[in-house]
C-alpha positions in Angstrom: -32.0 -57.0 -76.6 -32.5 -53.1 -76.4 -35.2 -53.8 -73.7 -33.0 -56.2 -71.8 -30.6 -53.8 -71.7 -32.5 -50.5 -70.6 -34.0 -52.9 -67.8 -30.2 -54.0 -66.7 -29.2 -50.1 -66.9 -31.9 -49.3 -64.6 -31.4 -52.0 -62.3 -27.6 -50.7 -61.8 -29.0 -47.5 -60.9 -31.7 -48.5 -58.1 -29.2 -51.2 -57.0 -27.0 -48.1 -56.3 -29.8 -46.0 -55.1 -31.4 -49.1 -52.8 -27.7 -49.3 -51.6 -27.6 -45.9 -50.2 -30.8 -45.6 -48.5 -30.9 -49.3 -47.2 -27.2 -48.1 -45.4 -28.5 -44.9 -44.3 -31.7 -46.5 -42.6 -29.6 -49.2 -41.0 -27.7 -46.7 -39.7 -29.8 -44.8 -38.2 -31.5 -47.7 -36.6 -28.3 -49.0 -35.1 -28.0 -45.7 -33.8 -31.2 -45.2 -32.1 -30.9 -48.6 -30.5 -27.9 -47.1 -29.2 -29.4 -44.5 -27.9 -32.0 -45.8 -26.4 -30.0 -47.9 -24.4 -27.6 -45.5 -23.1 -30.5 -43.2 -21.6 -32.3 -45.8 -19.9 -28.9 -47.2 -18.6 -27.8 -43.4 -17.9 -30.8 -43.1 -15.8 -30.7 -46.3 -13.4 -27.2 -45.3 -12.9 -27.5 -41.7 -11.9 -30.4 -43.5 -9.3 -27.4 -44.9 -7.8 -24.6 -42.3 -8.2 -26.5 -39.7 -6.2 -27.2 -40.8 -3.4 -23.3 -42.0 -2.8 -22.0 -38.6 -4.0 -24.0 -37.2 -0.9 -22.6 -40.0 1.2 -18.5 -38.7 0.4 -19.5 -35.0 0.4 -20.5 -34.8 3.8 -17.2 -35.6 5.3 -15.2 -33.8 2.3 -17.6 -30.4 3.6 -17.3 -30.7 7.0 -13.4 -30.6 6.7 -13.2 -28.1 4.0 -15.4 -25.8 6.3 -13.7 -26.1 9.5 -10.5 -25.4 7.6 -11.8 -22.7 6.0 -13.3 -21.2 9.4 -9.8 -21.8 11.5 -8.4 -19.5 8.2 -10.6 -16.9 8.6 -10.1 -17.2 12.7 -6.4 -16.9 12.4 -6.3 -14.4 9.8 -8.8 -12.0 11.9 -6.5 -12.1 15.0 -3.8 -11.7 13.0 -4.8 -8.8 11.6 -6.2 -7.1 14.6 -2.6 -8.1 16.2 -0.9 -6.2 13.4 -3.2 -3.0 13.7 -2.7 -3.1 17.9 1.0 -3.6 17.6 1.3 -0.6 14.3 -1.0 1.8 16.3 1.3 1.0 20.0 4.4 1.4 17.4 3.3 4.6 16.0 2.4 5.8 19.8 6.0 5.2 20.6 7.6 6.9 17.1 6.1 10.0 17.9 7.1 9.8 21.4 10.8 9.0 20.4 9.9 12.3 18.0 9.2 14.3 20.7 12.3 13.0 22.9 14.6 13.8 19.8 13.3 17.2 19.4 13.7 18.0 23.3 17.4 17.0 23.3 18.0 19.3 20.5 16.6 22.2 22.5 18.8 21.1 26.0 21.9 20.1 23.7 21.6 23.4 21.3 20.0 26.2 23.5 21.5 28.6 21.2 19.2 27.6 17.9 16.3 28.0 19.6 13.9 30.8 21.0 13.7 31.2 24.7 9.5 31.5 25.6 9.0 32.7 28.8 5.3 32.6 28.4 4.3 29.2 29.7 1.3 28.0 31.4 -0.2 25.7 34.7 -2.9 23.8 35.6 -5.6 25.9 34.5 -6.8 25.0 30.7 -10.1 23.5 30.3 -10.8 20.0 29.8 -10.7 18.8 26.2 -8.3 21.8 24.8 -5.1 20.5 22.5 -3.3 23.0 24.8 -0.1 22.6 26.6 -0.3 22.8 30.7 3.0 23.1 32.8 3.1 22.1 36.1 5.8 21.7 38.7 6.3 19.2 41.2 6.1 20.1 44.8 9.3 22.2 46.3 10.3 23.2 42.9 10.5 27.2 42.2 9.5 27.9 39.2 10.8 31.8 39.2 14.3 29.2 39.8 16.7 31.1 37.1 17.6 27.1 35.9 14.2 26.3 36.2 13.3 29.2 33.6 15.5 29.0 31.6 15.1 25.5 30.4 11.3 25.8 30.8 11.7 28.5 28.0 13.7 26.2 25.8 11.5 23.1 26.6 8.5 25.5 25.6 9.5 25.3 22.1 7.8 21.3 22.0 4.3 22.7 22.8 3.5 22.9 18.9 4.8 19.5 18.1 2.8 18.1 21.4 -0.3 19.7 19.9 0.2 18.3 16.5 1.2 15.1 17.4 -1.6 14.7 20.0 -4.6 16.3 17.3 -3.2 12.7 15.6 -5.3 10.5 18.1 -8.4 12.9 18.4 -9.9 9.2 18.5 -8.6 7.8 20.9 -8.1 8.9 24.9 -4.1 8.8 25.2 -2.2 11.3 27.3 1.6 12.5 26.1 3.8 14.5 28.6 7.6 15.7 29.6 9.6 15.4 32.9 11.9 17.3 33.7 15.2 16.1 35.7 14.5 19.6 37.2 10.6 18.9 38.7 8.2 20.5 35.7 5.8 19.2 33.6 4.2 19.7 30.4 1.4 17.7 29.2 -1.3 17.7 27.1 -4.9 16.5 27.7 -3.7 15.2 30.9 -7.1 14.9 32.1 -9.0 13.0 29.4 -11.6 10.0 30.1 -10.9 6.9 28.6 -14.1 4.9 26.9 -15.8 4.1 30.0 -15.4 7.5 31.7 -12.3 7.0 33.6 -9.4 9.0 34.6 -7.1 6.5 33.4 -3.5 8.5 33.3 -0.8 8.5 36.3 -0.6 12.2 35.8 -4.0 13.3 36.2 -4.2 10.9 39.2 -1.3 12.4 40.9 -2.5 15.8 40.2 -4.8 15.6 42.5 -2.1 15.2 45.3 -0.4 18.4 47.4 3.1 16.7 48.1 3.6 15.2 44.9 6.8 14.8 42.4 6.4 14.1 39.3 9.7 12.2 39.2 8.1 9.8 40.9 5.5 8.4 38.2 6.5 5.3 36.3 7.5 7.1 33.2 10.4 8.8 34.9 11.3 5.8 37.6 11.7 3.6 34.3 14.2 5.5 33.2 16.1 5.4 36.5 19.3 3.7 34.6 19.2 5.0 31.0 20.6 3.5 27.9 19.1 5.7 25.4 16.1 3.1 24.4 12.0 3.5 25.3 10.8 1.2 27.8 7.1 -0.2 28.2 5.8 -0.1 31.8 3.7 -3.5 32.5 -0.4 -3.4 32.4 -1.2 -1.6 35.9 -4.8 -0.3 37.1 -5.5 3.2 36.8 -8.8 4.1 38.3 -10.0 1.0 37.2 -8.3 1.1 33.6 -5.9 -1.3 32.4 -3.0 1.2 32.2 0.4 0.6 30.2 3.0 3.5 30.0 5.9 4.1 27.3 8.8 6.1 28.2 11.8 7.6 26.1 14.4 9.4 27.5 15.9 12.8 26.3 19.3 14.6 27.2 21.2 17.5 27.6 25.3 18.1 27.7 25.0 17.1 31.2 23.6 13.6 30.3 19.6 12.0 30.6 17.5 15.5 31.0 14.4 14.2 31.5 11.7 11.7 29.8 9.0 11.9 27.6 5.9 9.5 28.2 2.1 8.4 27.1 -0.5 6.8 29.2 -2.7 4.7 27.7 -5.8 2.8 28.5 -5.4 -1.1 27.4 -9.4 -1.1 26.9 -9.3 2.0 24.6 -6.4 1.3 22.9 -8.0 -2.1 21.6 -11.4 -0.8 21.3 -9.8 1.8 19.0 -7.3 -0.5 17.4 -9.7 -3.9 17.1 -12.6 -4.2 14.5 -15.6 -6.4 15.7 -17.1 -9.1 13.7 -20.6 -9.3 12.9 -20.6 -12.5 11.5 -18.5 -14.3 14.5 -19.0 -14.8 17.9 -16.1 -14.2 19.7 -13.8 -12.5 22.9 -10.2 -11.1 22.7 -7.5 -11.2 25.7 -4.0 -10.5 25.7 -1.7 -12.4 27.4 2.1 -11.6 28.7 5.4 -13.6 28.9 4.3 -15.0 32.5 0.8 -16.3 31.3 -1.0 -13.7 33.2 -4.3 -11.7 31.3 -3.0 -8.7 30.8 -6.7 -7.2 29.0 -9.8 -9.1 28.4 -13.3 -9.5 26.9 -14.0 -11.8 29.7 -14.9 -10.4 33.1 -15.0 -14.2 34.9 -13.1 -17.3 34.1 -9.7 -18.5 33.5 -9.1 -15.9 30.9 -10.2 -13.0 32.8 -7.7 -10.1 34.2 -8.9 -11.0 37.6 -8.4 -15.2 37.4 -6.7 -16.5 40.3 -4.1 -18.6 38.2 -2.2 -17.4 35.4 -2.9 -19.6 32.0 1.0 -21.2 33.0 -0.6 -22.5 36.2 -3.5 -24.7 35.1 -2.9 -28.4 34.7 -5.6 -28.9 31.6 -3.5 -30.5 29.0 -5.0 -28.5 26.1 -4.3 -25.7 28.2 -1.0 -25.8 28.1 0.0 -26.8 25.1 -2.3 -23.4 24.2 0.3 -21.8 26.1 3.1 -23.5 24.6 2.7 -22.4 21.4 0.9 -18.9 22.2 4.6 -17.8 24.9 6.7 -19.6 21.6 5.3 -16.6 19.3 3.5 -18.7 16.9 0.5 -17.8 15.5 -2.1 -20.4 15.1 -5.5 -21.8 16.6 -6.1 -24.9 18.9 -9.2 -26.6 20.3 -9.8 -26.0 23.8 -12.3 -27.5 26.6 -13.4 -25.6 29.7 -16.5 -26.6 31.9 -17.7 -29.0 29.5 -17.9 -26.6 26.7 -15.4 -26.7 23.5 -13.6 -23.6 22.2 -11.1 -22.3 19.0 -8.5 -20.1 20.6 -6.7 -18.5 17.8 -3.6 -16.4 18.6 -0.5 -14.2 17.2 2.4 -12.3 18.7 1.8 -8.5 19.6 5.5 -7.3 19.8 5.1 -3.7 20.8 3.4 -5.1 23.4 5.5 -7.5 24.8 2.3 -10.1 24.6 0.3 -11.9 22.7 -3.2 -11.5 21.6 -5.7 -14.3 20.9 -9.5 -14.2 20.4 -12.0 -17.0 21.8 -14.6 -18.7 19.7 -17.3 -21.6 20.1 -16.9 -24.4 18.5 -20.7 -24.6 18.6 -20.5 -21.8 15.6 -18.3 -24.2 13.6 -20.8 -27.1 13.7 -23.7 -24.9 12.9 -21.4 -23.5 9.5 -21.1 -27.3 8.5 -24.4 -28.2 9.4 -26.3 -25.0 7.2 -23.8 -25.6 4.5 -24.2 -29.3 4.2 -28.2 -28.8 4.7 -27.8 -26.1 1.8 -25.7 -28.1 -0.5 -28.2 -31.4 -0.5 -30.6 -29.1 -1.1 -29.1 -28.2 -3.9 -28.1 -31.6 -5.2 -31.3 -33.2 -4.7 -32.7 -30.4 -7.0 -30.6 -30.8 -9.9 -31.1 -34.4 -9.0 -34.8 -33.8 -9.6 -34.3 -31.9 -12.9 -31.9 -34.6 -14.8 -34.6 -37.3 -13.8 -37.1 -34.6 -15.9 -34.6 -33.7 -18.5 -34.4 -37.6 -19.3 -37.7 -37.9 -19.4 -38.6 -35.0 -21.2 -35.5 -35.5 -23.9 -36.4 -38.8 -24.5 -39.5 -38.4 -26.2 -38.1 -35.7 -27.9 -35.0 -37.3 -29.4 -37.4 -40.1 -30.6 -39.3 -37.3 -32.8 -35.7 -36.0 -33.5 -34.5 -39.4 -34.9 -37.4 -39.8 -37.1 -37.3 -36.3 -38.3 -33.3 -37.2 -38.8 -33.9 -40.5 -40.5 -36.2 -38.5 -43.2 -33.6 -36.2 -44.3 -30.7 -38.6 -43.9 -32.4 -40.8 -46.5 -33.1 -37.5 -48.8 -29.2 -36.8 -48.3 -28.4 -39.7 -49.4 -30.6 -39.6 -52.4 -28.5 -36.3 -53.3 -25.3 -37.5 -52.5 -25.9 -40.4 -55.3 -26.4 -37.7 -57.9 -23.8 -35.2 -56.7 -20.8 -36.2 -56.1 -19.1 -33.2 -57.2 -21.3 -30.7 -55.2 -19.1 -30.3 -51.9 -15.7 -29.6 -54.3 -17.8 -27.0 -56.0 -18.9 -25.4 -52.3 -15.5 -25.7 -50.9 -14.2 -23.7 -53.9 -17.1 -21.2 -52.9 -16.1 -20.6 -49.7 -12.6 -20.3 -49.7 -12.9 -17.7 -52.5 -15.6 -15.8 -50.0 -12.8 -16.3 -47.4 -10.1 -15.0 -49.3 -11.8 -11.3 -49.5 -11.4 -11.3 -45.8 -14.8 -12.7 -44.6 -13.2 -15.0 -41.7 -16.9 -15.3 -40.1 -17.3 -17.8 -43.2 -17.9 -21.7 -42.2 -17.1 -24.3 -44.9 -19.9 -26.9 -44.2 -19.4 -30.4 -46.1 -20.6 -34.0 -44.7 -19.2 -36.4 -47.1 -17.3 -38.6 -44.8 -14.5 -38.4 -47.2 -11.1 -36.6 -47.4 -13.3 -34.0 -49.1 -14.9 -33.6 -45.5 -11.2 -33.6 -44.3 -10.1 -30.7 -46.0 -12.7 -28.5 -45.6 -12.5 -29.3 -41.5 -8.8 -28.5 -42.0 -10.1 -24.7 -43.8 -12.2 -24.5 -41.0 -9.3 -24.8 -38.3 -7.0 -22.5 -40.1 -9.8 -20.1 -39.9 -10.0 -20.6 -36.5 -6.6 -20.2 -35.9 -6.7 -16.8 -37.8 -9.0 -15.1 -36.2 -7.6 -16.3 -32.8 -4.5 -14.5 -33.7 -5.8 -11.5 -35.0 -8.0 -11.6 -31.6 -5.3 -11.8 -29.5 -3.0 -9.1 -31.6 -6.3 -6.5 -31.2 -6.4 -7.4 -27.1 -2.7 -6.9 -26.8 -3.3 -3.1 -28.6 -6.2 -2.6 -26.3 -4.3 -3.8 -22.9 -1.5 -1.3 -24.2 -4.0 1.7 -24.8 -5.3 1.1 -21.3 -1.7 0.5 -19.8 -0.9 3.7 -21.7 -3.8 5.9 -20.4 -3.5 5.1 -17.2 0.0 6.1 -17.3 -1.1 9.4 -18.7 -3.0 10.0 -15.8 -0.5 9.2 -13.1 1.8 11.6 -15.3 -1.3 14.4 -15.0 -1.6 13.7 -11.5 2.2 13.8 -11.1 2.6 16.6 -13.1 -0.3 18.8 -11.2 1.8 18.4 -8.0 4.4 20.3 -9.0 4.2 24.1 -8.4 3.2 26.1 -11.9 2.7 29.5 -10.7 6.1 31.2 -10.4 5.0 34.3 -9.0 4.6 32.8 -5.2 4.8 36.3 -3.6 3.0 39.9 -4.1 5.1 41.3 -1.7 8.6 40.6 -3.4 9.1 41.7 -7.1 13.1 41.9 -7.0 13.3 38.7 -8.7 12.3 36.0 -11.6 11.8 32.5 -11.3 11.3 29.5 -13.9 11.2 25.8 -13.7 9.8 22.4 -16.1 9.9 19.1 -15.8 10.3 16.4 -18.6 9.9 12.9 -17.6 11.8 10.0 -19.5 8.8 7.7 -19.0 4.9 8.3 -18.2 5.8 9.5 -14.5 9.1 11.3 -13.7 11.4 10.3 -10.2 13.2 13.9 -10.8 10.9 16.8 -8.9 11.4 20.5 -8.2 9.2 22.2 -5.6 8.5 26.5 -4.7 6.9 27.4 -1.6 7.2 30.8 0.8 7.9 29.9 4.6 7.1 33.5 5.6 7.0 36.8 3.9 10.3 37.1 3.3 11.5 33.5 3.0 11.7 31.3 -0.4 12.5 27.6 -0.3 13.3 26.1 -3.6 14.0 22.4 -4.1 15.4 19.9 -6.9 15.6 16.4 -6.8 16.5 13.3 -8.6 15.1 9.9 -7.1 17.3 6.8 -8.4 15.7 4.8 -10.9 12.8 5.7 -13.2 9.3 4.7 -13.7 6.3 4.2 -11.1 8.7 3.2 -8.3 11.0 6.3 -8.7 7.7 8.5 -8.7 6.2 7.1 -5.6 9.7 7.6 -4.0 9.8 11.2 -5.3 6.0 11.9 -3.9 6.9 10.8 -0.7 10.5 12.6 -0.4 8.8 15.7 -1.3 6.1 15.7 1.0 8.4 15.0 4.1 11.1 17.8 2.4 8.0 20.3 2.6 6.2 19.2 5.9 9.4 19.0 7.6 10.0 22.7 6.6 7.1 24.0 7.5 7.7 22.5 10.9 11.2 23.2 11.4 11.9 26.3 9.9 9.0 29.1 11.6 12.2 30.5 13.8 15.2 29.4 11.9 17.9 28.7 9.0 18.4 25.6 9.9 18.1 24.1 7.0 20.5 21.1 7.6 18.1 19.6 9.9 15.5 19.9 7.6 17.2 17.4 5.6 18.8 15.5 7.9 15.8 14.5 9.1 14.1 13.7 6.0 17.1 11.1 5.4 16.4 9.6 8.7 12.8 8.7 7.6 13.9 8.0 4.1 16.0 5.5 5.2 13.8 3.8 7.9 11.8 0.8 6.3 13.9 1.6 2.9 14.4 -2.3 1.8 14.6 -1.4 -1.8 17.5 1.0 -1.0 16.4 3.8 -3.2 17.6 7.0 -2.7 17.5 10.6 -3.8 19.9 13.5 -4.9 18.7 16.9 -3.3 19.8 20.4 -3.7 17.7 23.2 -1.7 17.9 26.5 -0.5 16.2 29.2 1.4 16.1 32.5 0.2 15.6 35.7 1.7 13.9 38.2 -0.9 14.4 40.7 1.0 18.2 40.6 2.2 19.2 38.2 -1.1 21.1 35.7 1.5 20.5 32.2 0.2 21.1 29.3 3.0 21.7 26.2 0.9 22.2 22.1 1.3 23.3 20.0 -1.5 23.2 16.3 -1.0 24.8 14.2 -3.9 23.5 16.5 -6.3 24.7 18.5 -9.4 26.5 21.4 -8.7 24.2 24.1 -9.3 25.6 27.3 -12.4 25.7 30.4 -11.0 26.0 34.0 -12.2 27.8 36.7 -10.4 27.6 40.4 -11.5 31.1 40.4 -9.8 32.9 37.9 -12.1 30.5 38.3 -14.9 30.2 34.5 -16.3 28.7 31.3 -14.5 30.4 29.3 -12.7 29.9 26.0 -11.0 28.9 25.9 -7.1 30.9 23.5 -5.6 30.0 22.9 -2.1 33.1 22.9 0.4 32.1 19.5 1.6 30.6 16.5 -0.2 27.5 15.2 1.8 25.9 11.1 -0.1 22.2 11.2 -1.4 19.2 10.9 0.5 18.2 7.8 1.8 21.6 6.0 1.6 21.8 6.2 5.8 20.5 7.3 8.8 23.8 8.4 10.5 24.6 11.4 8.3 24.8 15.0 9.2 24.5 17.1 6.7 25.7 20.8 6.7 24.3 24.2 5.1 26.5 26.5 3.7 25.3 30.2 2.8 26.3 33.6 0.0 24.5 36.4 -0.5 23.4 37.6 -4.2 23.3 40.8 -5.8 21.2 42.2 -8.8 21.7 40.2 -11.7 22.6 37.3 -10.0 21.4 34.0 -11.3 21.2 30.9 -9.7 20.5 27.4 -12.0 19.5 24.3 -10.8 19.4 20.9 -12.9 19.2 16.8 -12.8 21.5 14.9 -14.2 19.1 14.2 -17.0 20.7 17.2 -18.8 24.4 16.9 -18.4 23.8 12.8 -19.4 21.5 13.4 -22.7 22.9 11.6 -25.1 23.4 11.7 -29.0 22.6 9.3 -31.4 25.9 8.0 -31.1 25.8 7.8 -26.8 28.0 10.6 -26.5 27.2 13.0 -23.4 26.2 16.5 -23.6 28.4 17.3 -20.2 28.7 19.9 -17.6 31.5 21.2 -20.4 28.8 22.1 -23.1 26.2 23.3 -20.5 28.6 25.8 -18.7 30.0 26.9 -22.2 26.0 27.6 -24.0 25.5 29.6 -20.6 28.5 31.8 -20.8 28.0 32.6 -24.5 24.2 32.6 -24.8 22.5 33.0 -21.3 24.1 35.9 -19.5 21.2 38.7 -20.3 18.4 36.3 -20.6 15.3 35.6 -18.0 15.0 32.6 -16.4 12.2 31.0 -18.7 14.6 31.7 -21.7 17.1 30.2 -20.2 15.5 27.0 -19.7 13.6 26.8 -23.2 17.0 28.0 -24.5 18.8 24.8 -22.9 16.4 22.8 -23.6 16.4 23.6 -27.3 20.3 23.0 -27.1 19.8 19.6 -25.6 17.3 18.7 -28.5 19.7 20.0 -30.9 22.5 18.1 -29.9 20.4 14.8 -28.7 19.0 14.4 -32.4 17.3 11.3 -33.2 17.9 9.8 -29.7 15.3 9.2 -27.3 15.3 10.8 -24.0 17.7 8.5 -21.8 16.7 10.2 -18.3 13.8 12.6 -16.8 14.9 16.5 -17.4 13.9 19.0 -14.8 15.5 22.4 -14.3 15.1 25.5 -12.1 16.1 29.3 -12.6 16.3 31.8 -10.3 17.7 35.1 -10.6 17.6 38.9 -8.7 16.6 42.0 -11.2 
């Protein structure tokens, strides 16, 4: 009985043992049956799939291509259309510049110097010098004629600056006079192809001649105060066109000031060429005639017989159609048996349209290479997932056996430990818990055992993806952060640090800082001497804050100081200065930002200060004659910056003595607020001035009111950029 029994104890075991392996091994068999059959039936289908995915590629490639080339045929012309119509825009902005800054000299003789000293045809070729000239039968010892020559003399340095702008590119700018003279710069420049391409030069070379009779001045026969663009005409063999702005005086239209340019170097300069397309450019006008062309024969050639509106070709004219209706666009073309892409765009400034010719030819041979490339490319990875399959299959066979082997020593294992992936999952998850995340649980039981631990494993996951994503966030913030530091650097280095701007003047003290809300600041000051004798200081404070406000404060500043250097060799007239700078603050402003401005000129050596304030924060000052500071409120309120074109703005004017202190601040220190949003006011600032300021240097004075602000602003963060300036007579 003992022996029976030991024998059935046995048995029980190997049954559950024989039970094990025999369900492994079938298993594994069923599996690489499976296998097997799904390589060999992977295979004989891939045989087929290739060969048909070729089949729908070819068309899907040849369309996607010629899409993709009539994109990039379009987008070229339309580019090169925008850079011809800015750089024929620009041409006629600094015309209309020049035009503006003649009337002012006719309109307000008495602003501006009288120079006698003015020059005739006798400058060499290639000088940025200013030549005057008079038309034939016109005195120039006339009194009339000398005395507004001396006033129009004044433009010769804004004709030489404007005209050192196109040192590129052949372009001639000149005044007529209602009264016969000339001036003109460059007058007798070559275009590209060594041509005398301008009216002027052309004319010059007449003995009865009038200058009132070029183009420029004819245009202008009926003014209504706007420029006027002369048609494409042949100069000398150059394409010409001709701009024209008039200019005035008390008396009415005073004169005109022009450009000639060459069509041919004006798209040359304007037009990039393509290395990787073959193509030709024309332009066409609102009649259908060429008005410029790459083509020197043919139907789009300047000298063609028809214009494009005269030829009955069907695709011709609905080219034409669309290309007079101002679209932009391509369309397929056929000329002499030969297929062409005509893509095209508006030029505005030109009172045309621009389009650029290519072969169709160069479109076919794209989608021939590229299909040619891309069955290349498929017939090799074809190649290499017949070899894969070969080569994997054997393997995987080896694989399978070597699997079968340990599947059936698993199995033998799991039978006697049952218990071992508890045991491990209790391992892990106290490894885990010490913060190792880079810990895997690994259990194959095929149980809820298995579940769980796949369940640890995702949670993991999850973790670390978190904690990933929390450390990018901080790194995306200490980049955001350091770039911001160096627009701030770069921001900050613009403004003027050394205070001490003069050696020749030591009557006085200055002091100014500038504490941004954010990163960058839209509040600036700015120091500069105009002349020996002459100071300008600025403050401003751009609406809004961050990187917009501080790209609209760099660019107010820089017109505020290039504007005064321009303006102000000969005068006061600090009004203009910043009139002016409004007008080209406001043009193009469609995010209607604008800027409050106070500046002044000061004369070190007489102590008058000439001063403009425009929306901004009446400034303290300190008079030795009434002994306390005071606000200086401006007889007449002038709006910000940038708000519109139309305004006028005036310049009033004091003289200081010694002692006198003059302090200029944003609104950034008048609106500080406390903890508990209450303002620090103009109430509190006047009040610390009066009782702690009124024997103190300018750089105590700002670190004192500063102090007083941080004092009083507590625990509160700073609301708006703080910038202040001091300025004050010993």
């Amino acid at each position: 009985m003992k022996v029976l029994k030991r024998k059935n104890g046995h048995s029980i075991e190997l049954k559950i043992l024989l039970l094990s392996l025999g369900g492994a091994v079938v298993s594994f068999v069923c599996i690489f049956c499976v296998f097997i059959f799904t390589v060999f039936s992977t295979e004989e289908k891939l045989s087929v799939w290739f060969p048909h995915l070729k089949n729908n590629l070819s068309w899907e490639i040849t369309e996607h291509i010629s899409k993709s080339k009539k994109r990039i045929y379009v987008n070229h012309v339309i580019a090169d259309g925008v850079t011809l119509d800015l750089n024929v825009r620009k041409c006629m902005d600094d015309v209309e510049l020049i035009a503006e800054s003649m009337t002012n000299y006719m309109k307000y003789p008495i602003k501006y110097k009288k120079n006698y000293d003015f020059l005739f045809d006798d400058v060499k070729d290639k000088e940025k010098t200013v030549v005057s000239s008079f038309s034939f039968g016109v005195n120039p010892h006339d009194r009339v004629v000398r005395e507004e020559m001396a006033l129009a003399n004044n433009i010769r340095d804004l004709l030489i600056s404007v005209s050192t702008q196109y040192s590129d590119l052949p372009i001639v700018f000149y005044v007529i006079s209602k009264n016969g003279y000339c001036l003109s710069i460059n007058s007798n420049d070559l275009s590209y192809h060594g041509n005398i391409f301008s009216s002027l030069a052309l004319k010059n070379t007449k003995r009865f001649f009038d200058y009132r009779e070029l183009p420029a001045y004819v245009m202008q026969k009926d003014p209504d105060g706007n420029g006027r663009l002369s048609n494409v005409h042949v100069n000398n063999g150059e394409p010409v066109i001709c701009y024209s702005f008039p200019y005035y005086d008390n008396e009415g239209m005073a004169g005109v000031v022009a450009f000639d340019v060459s069509m041919h170097d004006l798209a040359e300069f304007s037009l990039d060429s393509d290395s990787d397309h073959e193509w030709k450019m024309f332009l066409m006008d609102s009649t259908g005639k060429i008005q410029m062309s790459d083509f020197t024969e043919g139907v789009f050639s300047v000298k063609a017989d028809l214009t494009l509106k005269q030829i009955a070709a069907a695709d011709i004219k609905d080219l034409v159609k669309h290309v007079l209706a101002g679209d932009t666009g391509i369309s397929l073309i056929s000329l002499d048996g030969v297929s062409y892409y005509v893509a095209y765009t508006a030029a505005p400034s030109l009172k045309g349209h621009l389009a650029a010719v290519y072969f169709e030819d160069e479109i076919k041979e794209s989608v021939a290479t590229s299909k040619a490339n891309i069955f290349k490319i498929i017939d090799d990875k074809n190649s290499l997932v017949f070899a894969l399959i070969r080569e994997y299959r054997g393997v995987m066979c080896i694989v399978m056996a070597i699997l079968l082997l340990l599947s059936l020593i698993i199995s033998y294992r799991v039978v006697k430990s049952y218990t071992r992936p508890i045991k491990e999952i209790s391992s892990e998850i106290k490894s885990l818990s010490t913060g190792n995340l880079d810990k895997k649980i690994s259990v194959e039981s095929n149980d809820e055992i298995e579940t769980l631990a796949d369940n640890i494993n995702n949670m993991v996951i999850e973790i670390k993806k978190k904690m990933n994503s929390i450390s990018r966030v901080s790194s995306e913030k200490e980049k955001i952060e350091a770039t911001m530091n160096v627009a701030k650097t770069i921001q900050s280095n613009m403004l003027p640090k050394d205070f001490a701007v003069t050696e020749l003047h030591r009557n006085y003290e200055l002091y100014a800082m500038n504490l941004p809300a954010k990163s960058v600041s839209g509040d600036f000051y700015d120091l500069f001497m105009l002349d020996e004798d002459r100071l300008i200081v600025t403050i401003a404070d751009v609406s809004g804050k961050g990187i917009p406000a501080a790209l609209f404060m760099v660019t107010s500043m820089t017109i505020l100081r290039n504007l005064s250097h321009m303006m102000l060799k000969d005068n006061n007239d600090l009004a203009s200065v910043v009139t002016q700078t409004n007008i080209q603050l406001c043009d193009n402003n469609k995010e209607g930002m604008f800027v409050t401005v106070f500046t002044a000129i000061i004369n070190l050596k007489t102590r008058e200060i000439s001063y403009v304030s425009a929306g901004h924060n009446p400034p303290l000052l300190l008079s030795g004659k009434k002994g306390a500071y005071e606000f200086l409120n401006s007889p007449k309120i002038f709006p910000m910056v940038g708000v519109s074109d139309l305004i006028e703005y005036e310049q009033n004017s004091m003289v200081l003595d010694d002692g006198d202190c003059l302090l200029l601040y944003t609104d950034g220190v008048t609106e500080a607020i406390d903890v508990n949003e209450k303002l620090f006011g103009e109430a509190r600032l006047l009040k610390i001035m009066n009782e702690e300021m009124l024997d103190t240097a300018p750089e105590n004075i700002i670190k004192g009111v500063y102090r007083q602000i941080l004092r009083f602003a507590g625990k509160a963060e700073q609301f708006d950029d703080i910038t202040m300036l001091c300025f004050r007579f010993k």
